[in-house]
NURO-549925 format. One record per residue: residue number from 1; residue in one letter; chain; x, y, z of N, C-alpha, C in turn. Coordinates in steps of 0.1 Angstrom, whole numbers, plus 2048, in hexadecimal, padded with zeros to 3 digits. Example, Ala and Ser with C-alpha at 12.3 -4.5 7.8 and 13.67 -1.06 7.14 Angstrom:
2
{roti 1 filo A torba A neast 884 nnorth 7C7 nup 84E caeast 87B canorth 7D3 caup 84E ceast 884 cnorth 7DF cup 84E}
{roti 2 filo S torba A neast 880 nnorth 7EA nup 847 caeast 889 canorth 7F5 caup 847 ceast 881 cnorth 800 cup 84F}
This chain:
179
{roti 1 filo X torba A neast 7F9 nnorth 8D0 nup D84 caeast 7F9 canorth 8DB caup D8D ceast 7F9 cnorth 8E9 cup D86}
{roti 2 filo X torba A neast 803 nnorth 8EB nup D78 caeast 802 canorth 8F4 caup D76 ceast 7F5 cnorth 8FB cup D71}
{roti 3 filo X torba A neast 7F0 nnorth 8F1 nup D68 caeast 7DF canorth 8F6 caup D64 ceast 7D7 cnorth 8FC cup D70}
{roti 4 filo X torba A neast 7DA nnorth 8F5 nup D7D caeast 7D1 canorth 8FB caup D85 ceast 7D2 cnorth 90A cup D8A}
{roti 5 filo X torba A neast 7DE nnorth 910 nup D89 caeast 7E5 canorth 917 caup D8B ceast 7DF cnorth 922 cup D7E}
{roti 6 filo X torba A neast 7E4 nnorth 91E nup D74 caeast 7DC canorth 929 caup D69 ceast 7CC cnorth 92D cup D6B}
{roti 7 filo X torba A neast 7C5 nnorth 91B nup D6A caeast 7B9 canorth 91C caup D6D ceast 7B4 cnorth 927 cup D79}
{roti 8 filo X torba A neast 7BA nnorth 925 nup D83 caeast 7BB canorth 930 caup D8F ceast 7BA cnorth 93C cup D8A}
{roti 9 filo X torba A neast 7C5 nnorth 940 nup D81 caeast 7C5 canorth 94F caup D7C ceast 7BF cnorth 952 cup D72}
{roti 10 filo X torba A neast 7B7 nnorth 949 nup D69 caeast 7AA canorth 94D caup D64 ceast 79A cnorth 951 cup D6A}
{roti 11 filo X torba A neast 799 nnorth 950 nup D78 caeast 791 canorth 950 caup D7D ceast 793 cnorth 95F cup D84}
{roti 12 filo X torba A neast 7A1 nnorth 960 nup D8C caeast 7A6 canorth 96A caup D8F ceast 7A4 cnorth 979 cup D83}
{roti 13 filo X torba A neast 7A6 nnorth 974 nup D7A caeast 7A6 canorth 97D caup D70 ceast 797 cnorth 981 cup D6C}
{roti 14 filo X torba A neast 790 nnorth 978 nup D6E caeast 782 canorth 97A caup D68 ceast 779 cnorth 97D cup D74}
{roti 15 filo X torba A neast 77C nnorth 97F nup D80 caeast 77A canorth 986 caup D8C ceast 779 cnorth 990 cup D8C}
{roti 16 filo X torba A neast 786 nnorth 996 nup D8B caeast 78D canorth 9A3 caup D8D ceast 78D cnorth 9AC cup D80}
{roti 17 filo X torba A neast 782 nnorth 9A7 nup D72 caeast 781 canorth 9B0 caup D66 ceast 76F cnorth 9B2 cup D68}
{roti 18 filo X torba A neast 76C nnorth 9A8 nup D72 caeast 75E canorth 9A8 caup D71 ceast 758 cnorth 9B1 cup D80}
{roti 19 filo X torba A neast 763 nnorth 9AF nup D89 caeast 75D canorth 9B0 caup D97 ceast 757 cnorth 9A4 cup DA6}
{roti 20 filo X torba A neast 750 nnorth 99D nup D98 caeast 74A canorth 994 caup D9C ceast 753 cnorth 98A cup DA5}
{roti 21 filo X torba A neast 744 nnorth 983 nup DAF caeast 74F canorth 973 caup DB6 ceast 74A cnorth 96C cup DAE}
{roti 22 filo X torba A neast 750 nnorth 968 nup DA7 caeast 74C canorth 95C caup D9B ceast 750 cnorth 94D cup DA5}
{roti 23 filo X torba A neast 75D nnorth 94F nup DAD caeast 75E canorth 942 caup DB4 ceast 753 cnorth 93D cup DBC}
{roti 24 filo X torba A neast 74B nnorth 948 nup DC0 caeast 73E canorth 943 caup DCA ceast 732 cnorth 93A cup DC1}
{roti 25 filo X torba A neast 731 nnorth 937 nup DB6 caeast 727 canorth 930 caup DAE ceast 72C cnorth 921 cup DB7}
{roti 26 filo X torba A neast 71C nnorth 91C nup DB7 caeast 71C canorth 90E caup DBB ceast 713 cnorth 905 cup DB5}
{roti 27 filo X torba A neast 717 nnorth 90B nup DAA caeast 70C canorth 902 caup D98 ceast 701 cnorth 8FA cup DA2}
{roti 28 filo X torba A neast 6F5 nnorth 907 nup DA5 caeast 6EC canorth 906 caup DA7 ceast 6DF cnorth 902 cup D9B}
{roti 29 filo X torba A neast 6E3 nnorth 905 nup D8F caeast 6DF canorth 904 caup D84 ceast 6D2 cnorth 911 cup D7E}
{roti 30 filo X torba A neast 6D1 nnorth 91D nup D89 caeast 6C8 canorth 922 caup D89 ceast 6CA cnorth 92E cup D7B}
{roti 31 filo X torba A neast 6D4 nnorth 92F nup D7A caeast 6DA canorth 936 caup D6D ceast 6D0 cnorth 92F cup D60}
{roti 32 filo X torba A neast 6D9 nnorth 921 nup D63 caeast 6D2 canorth 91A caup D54 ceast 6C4 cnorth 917 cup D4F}
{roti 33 filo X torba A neast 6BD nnorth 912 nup D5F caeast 6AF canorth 912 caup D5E ceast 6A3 cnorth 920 cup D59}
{roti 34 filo X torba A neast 6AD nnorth 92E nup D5D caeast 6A3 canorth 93A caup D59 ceast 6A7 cnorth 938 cup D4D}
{roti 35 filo X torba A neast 6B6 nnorth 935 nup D42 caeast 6B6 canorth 93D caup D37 ceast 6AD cnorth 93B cup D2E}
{roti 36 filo X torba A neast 6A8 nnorth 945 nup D25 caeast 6A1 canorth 943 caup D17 ceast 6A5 cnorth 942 cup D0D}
{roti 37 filo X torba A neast 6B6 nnorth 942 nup D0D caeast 6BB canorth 944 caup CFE ceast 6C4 cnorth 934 cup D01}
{roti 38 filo X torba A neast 6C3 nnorth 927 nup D0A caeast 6C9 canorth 91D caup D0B ceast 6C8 cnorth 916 cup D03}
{roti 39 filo X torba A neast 6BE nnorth 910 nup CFC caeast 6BB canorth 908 caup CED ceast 6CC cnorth 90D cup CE3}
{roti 40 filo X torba A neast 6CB nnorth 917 nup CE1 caeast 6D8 canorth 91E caup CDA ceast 6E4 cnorth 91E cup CDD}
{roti 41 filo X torba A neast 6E8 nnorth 91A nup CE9 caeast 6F7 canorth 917 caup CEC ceast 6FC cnorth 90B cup CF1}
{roti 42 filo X torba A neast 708 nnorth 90B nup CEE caeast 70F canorth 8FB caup CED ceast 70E cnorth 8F6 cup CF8}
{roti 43 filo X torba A neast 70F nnorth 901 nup D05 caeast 712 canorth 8FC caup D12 ceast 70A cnorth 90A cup D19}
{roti 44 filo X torba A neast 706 nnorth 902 nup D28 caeast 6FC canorth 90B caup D30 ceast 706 cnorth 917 cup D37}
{roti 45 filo X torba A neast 6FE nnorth 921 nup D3E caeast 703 canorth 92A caup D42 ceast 70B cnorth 925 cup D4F}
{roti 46 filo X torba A neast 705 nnorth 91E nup D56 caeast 70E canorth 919 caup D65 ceast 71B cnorth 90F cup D62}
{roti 47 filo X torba A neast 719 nnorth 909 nup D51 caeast 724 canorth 901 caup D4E ceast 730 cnorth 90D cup D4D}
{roti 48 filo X torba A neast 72F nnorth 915 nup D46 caeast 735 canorth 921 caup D42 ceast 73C cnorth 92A cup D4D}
{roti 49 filo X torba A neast 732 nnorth 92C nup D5B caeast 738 canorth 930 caup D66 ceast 744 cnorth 923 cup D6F}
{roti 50 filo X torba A neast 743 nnorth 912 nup D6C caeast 746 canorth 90B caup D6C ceast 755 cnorth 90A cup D65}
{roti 51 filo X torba A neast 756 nnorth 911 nup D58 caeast 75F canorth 90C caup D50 ceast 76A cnorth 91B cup D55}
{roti 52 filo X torba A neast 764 nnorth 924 nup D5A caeast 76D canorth 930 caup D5E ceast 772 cnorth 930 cup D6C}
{roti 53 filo X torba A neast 76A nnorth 926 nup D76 caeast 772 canorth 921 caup D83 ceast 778 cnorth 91A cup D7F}
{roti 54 filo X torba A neast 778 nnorth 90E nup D76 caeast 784 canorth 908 caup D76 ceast 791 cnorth 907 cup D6D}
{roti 55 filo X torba A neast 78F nnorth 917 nup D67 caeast 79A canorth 91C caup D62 ceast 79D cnorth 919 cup D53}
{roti 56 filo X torba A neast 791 nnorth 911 nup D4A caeast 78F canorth 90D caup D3F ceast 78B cnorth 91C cup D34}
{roti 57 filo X torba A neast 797 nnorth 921 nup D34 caeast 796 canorth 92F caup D2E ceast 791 cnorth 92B cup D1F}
{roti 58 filo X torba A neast 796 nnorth 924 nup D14 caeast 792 canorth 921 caup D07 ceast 785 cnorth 91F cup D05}
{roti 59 filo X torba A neast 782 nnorth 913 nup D12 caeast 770 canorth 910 caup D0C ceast 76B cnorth 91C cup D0D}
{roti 60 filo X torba A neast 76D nnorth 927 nup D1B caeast 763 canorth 92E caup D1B ceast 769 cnorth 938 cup D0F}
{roti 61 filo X torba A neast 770 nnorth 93B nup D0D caeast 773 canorth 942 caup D04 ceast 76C cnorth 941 cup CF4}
{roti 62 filo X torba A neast 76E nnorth 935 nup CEA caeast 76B canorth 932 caup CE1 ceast 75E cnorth 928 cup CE1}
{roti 63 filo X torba A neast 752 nnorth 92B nup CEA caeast 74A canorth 929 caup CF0 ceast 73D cnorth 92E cup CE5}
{roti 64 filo X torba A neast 736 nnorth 924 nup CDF caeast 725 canorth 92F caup CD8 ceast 724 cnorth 933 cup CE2}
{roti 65 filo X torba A neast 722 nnorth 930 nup CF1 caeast 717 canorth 933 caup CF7 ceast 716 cnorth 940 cup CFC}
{roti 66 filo X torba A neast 725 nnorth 944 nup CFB caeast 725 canorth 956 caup D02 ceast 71E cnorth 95E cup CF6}
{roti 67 filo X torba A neast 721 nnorth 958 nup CEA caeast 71A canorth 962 caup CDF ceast 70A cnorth 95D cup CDA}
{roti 68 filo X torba A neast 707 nnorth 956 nup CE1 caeast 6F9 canorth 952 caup CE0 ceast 6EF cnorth 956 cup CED}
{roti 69 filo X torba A neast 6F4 nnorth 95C nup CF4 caeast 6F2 canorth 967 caup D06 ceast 6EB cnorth 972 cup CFD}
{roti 70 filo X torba A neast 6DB nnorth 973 nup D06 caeast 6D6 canorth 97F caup CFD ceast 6DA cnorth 989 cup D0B}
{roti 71 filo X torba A neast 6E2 nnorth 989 nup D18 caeast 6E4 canorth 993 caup D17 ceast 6D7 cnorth 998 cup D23}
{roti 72 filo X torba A neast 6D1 nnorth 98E nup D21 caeast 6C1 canorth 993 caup D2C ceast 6C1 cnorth 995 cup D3B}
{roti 73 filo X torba A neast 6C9 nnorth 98D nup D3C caeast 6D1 canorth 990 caup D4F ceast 6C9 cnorth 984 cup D57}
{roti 74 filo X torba A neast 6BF nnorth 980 nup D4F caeast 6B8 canorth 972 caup D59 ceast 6C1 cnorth 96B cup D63}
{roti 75 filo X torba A neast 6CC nnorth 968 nup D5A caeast 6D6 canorth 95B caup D65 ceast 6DA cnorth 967 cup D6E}
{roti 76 filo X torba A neast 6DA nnorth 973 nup D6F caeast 6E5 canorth 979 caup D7A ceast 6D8 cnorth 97E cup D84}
{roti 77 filo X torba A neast 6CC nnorth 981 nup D83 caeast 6C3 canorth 983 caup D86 ceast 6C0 cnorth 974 cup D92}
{roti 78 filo X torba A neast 6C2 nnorth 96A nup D8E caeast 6BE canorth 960 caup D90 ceast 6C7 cnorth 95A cup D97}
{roti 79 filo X torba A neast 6D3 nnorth 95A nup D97 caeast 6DE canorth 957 caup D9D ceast 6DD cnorth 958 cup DB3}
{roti 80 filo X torba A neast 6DD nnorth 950 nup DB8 caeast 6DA canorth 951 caup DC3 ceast 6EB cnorth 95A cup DCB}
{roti 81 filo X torba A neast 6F6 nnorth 958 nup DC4 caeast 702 canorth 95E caup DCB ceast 705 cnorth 96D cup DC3}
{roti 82 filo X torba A neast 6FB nnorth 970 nup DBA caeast 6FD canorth 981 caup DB4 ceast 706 cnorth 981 cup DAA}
{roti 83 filo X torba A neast 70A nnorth 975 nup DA7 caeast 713 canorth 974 caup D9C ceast 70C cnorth 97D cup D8E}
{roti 84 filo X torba A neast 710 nnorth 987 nup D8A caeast 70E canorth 98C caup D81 ceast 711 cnorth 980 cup D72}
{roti 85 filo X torba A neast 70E nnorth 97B nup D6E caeast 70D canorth 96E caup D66 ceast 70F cnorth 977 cup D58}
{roti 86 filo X torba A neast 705 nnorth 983 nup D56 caeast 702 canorth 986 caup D48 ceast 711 cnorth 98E cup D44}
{roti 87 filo X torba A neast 719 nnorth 996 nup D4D caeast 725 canorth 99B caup D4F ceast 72F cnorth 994 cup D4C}
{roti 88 filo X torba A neast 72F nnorth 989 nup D53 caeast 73B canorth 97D caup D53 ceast 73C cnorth 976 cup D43}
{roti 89 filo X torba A neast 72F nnorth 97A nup D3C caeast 72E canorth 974 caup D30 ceast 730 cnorth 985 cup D26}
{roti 90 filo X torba A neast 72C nnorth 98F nup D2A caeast 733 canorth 996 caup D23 ceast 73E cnorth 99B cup D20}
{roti 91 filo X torba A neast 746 nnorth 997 nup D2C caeast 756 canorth 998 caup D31 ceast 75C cnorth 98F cup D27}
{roti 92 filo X torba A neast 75B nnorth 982 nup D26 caeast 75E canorth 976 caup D22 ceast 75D cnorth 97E cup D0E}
{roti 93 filo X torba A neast 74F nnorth 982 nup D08 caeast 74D canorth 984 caup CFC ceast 75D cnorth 98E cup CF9}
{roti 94 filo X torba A neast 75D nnorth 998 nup D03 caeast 76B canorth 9A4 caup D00 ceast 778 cnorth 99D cup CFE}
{roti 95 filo X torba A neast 778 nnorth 993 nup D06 caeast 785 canorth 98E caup D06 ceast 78B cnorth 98A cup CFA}
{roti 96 filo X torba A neast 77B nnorth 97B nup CF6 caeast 77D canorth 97A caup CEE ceast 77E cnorth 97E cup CDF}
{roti 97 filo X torba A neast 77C nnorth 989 nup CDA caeast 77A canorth 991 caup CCF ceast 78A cnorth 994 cup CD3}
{roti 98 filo X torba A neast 790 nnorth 997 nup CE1 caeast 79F canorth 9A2 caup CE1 ceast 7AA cnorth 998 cup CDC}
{roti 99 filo X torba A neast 7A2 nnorth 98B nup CE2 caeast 7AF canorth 980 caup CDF ceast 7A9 cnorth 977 cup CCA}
{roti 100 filo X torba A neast 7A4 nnorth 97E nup CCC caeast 79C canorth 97B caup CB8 ceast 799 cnorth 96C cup CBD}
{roti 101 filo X torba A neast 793 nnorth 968 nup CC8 caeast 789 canorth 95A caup CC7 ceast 77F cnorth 956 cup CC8}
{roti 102 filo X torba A neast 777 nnorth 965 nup CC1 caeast 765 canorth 967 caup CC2 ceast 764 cnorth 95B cup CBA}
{roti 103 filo X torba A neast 759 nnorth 955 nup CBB caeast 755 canorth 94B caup CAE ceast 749 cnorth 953 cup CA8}
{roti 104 filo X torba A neast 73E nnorth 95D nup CB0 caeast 738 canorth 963 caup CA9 ceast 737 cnorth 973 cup CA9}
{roti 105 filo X torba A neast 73F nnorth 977 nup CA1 caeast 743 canorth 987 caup CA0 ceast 736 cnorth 990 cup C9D}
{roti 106 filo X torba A neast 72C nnorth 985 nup C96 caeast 721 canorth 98D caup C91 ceast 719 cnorth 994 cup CA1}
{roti 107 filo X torba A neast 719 nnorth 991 nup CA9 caeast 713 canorth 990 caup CB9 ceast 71B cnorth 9A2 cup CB9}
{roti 108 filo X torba A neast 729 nnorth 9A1 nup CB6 caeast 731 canorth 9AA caup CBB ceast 733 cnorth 9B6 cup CAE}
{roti 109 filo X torba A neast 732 nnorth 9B4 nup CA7 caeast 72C canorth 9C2 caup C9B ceast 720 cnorth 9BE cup C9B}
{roti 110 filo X torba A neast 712 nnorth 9BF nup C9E caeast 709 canorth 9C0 caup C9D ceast 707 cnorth 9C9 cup CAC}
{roti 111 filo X torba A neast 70E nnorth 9C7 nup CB7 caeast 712 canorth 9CE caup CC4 ceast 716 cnorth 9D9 cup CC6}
{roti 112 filo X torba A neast 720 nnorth 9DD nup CBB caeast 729 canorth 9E9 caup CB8 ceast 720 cnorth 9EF cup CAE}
{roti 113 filo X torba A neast 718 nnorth 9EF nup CA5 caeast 70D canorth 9F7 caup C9D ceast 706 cnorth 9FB cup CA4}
{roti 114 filo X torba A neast 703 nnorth 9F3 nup CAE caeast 6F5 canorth 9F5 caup CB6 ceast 6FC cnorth A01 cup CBF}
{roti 115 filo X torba A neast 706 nnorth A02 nup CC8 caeast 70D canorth A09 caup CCE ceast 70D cnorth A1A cup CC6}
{roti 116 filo X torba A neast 713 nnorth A14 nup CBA caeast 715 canorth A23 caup CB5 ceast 709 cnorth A28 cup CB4}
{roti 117 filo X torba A neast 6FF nnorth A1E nup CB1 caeast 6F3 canorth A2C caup CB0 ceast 6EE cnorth A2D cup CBD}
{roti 118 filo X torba A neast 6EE nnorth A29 nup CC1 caeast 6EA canorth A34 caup CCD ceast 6F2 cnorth A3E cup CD6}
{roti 119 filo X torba A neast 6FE nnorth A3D nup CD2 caeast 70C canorth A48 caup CD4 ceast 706 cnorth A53 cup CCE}
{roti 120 filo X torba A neast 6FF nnorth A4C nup CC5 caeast 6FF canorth A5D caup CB2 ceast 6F4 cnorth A64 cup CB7}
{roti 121 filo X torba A neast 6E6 nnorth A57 nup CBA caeast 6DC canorth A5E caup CB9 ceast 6D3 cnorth A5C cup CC4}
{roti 122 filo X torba A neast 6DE nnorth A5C nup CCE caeast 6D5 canorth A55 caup CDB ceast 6CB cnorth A4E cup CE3}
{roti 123 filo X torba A neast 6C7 nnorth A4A nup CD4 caeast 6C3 canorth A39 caup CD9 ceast 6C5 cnorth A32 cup CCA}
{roti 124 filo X torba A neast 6BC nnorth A2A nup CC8 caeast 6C0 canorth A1E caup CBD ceast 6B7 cnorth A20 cup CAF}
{roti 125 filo X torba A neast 6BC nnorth A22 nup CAE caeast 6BB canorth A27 caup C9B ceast 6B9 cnorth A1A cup C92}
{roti 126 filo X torba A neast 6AF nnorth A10 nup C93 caeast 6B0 canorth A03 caup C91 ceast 6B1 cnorth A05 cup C80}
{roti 127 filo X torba A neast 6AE nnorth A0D nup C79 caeast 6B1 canorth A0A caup C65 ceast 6C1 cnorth A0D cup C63}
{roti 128 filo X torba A neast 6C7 nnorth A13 nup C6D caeast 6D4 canorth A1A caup C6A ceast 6D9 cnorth A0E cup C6E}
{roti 129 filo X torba A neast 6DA nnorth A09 nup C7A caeast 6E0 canorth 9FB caup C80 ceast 6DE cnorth 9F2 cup C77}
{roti 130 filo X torba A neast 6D5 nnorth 9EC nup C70 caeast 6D1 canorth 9E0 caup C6C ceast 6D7 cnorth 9E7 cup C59}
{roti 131 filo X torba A neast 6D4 nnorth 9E9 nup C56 caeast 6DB canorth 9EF caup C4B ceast 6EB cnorth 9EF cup C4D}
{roti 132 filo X torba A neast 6F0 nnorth 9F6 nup C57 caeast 700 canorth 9F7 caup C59 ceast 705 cnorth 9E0 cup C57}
{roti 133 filo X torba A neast 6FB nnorth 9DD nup C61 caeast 703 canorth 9D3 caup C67 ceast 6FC cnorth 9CA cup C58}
{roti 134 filo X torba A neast 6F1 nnorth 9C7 nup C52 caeast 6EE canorth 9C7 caup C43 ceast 6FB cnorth 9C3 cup C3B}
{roti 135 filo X torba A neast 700 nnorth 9D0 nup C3A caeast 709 canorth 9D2 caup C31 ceast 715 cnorth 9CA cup C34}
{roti 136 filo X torba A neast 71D nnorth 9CD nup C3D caeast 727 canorth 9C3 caup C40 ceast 724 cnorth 9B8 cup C3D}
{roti 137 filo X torba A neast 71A nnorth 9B0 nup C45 caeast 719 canorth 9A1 caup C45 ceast 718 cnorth 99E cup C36}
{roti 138 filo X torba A neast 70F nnorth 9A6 nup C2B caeast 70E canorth 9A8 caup C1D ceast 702 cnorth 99C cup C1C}
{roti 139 filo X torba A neast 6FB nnorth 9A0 nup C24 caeast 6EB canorth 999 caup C28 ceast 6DE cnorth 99F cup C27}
{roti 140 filo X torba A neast 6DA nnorth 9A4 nup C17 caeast 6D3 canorth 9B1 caup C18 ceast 6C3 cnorth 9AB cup C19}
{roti 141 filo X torba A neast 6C3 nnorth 9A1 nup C16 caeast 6B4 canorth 99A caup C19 ceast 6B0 cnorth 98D cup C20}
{roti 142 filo X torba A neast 6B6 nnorth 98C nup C2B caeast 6B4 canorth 983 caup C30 ceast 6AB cnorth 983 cup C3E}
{roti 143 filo X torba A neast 6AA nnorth 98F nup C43 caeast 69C canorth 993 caup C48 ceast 691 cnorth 99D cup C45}
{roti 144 filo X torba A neast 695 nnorth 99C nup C37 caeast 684 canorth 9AA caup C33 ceast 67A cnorth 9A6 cup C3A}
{roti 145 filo X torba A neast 676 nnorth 99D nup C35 caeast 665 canorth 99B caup C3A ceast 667 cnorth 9A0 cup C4A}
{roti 146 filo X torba A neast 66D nnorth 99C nup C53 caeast 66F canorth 99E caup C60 ceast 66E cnorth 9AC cup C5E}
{roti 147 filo X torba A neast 677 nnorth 9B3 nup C5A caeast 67C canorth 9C0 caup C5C ceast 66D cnorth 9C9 cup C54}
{roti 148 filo X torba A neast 66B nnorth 9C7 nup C4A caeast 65C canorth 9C9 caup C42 ceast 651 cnorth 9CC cup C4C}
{roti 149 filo X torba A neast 64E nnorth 9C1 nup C54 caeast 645 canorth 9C1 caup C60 ceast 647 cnorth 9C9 cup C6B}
{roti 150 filo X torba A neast 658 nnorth 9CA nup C72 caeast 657 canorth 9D2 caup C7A ceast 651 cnorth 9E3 cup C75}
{roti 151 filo X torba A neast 657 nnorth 9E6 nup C67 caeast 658 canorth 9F2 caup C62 ceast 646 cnorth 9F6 cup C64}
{roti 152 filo X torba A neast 63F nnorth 9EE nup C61 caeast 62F canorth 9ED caup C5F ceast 623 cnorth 9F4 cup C70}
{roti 153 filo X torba A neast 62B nnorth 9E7 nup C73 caeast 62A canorth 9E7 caup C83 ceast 62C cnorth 9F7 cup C8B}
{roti 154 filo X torba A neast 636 nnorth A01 nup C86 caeast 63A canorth A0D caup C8B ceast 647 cnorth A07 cup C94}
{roti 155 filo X torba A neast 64D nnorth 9FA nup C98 caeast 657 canorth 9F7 caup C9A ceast 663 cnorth 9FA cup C9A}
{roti 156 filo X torba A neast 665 nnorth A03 nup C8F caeast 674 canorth A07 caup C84 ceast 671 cnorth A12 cup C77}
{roti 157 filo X torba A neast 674 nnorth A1B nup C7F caeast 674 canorth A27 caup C76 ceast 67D cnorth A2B cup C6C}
{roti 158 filo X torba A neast 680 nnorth A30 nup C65 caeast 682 canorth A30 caup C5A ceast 68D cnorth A41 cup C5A}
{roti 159 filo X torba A neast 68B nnorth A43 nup C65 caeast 696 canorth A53 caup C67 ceast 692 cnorth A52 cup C78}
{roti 160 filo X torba A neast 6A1 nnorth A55 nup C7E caeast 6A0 canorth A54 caup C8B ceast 69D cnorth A5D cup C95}
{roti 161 filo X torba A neast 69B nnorth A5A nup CA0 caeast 691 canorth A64 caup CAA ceast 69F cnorth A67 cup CB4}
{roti 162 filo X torba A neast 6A7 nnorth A76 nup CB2 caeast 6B0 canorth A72 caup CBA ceast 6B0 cnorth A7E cup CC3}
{roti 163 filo X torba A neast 6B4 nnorth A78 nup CD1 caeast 6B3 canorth A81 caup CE0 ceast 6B5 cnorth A8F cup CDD}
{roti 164 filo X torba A neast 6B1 nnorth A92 nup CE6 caeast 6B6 canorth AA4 caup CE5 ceast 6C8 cnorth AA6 cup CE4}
{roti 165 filo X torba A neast 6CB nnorth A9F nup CEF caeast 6D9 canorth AA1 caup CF6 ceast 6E3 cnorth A99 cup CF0}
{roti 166 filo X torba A neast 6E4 nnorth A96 nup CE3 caeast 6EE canorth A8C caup CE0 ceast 6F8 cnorth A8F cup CE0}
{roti 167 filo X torba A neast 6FE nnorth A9E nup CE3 caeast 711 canorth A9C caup CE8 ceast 712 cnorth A95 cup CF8}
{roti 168 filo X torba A neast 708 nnorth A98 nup CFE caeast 703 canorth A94 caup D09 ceast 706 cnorth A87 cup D0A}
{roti 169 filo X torba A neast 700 nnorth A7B nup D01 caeast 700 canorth A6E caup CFB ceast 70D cnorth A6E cup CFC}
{roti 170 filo X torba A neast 716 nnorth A70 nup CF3 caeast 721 canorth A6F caup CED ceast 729 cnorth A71 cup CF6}
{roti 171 filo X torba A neast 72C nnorth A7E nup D03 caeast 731 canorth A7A caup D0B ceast 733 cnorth A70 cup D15}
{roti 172 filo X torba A neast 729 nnorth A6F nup D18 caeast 724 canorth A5F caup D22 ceast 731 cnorth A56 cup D1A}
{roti 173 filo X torba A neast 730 nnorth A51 nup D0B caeast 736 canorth A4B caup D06 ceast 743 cnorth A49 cup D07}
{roti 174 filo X torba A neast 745 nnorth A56 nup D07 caeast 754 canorth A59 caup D05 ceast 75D cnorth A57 cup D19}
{roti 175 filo X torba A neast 750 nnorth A5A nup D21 caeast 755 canorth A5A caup D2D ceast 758 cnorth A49 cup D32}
{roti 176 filo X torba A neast 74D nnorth A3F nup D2C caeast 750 canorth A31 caup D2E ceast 75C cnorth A2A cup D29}
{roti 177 filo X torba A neast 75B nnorth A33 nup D20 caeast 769 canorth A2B caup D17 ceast 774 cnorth A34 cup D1A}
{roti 178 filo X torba A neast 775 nnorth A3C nup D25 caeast 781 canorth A40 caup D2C ceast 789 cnorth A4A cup D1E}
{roti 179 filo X torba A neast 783 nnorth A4E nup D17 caeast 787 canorth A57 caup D0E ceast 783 cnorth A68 cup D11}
């Protein structure tokens, strides 16, 4: 009884950080059948809305599959009860990084690079990001050729193109994050 009882307030909790009725899912499977990034995760997206009704906070928590979510909004798009799906899974990523049980952190500094540049320079500064996040990982050639081609392509420039208004930027920033 008491599991059900926590389980209960995991859901409660993951409601009330997200907004969402997450209790209204009725593993229609419509989530799992749009996604594109499924091959890559241990378990499907409706499993995952499945494991947060029934209060299974660890799986979803220490879970590939929230860090294998590109994040595209298909399943919430898709979702016949409006369940914002791609939220529920980015709620879930926060937690887990607060409670240290990301399994993949690269997802979440590669998120926070990407963030800051477009804080700096109002939008995405892809050589500063990929260089920043580069260096950490201490992975300096493991996508040249990729990165070679975008550069070719006009994909990725090489000095960034940044807004007129970047205190502008930076406030927005500072207003989300309640600073």
């Amino acid at each position: 009884m008491n599991d059900l009882v926590n389980g209960f307030g995991f859901l409660k909790e993951m409601e009330q950080k997200t907004g969402e009725n997450i209790g209204a899912c009725y593993q229609c499977y419509r989530c799992t059948n749009g996604c594109p990034a499924l091959p890559e995760m241990d378990f499907s997206p409706h499993r995952l809305i499945r494991y947060v009704i029934l209060g299974q906070r660890e799986k979803a928590l220490t879970s590939k599959m929230i860090w294998s979510c590109l994040q595209c909004t298909t399943c919430s798009i898709r979702c016949p009860n409006d369940i914002d799906i791609a939220l529920v899974i980015d709620t879930l990523r926060k937690i887990a990084v607060k409670e240290g049980k990301a399994k993949d952190l690269d997802t979440w500094t590669f998120d926070r690079y990407f963030l800051d540049s477009v804080k700096k320079h109002g939008r995405l500064y892809e050589m500063e990001t990929i260089l920043r996040y580069k260096l950490e990982k201490k992975d300096f050639f493991g996508d040249t050729k990729m990165g070679m081609s975008m550069m070719l392509k006009g994909r990725m420039g090489l000095l960034p193109h940044n807004i007129k208004d970047r205190q502008g930027m930076k406030a927005l920033f500072e207003k989300a994050r309640g600073e």
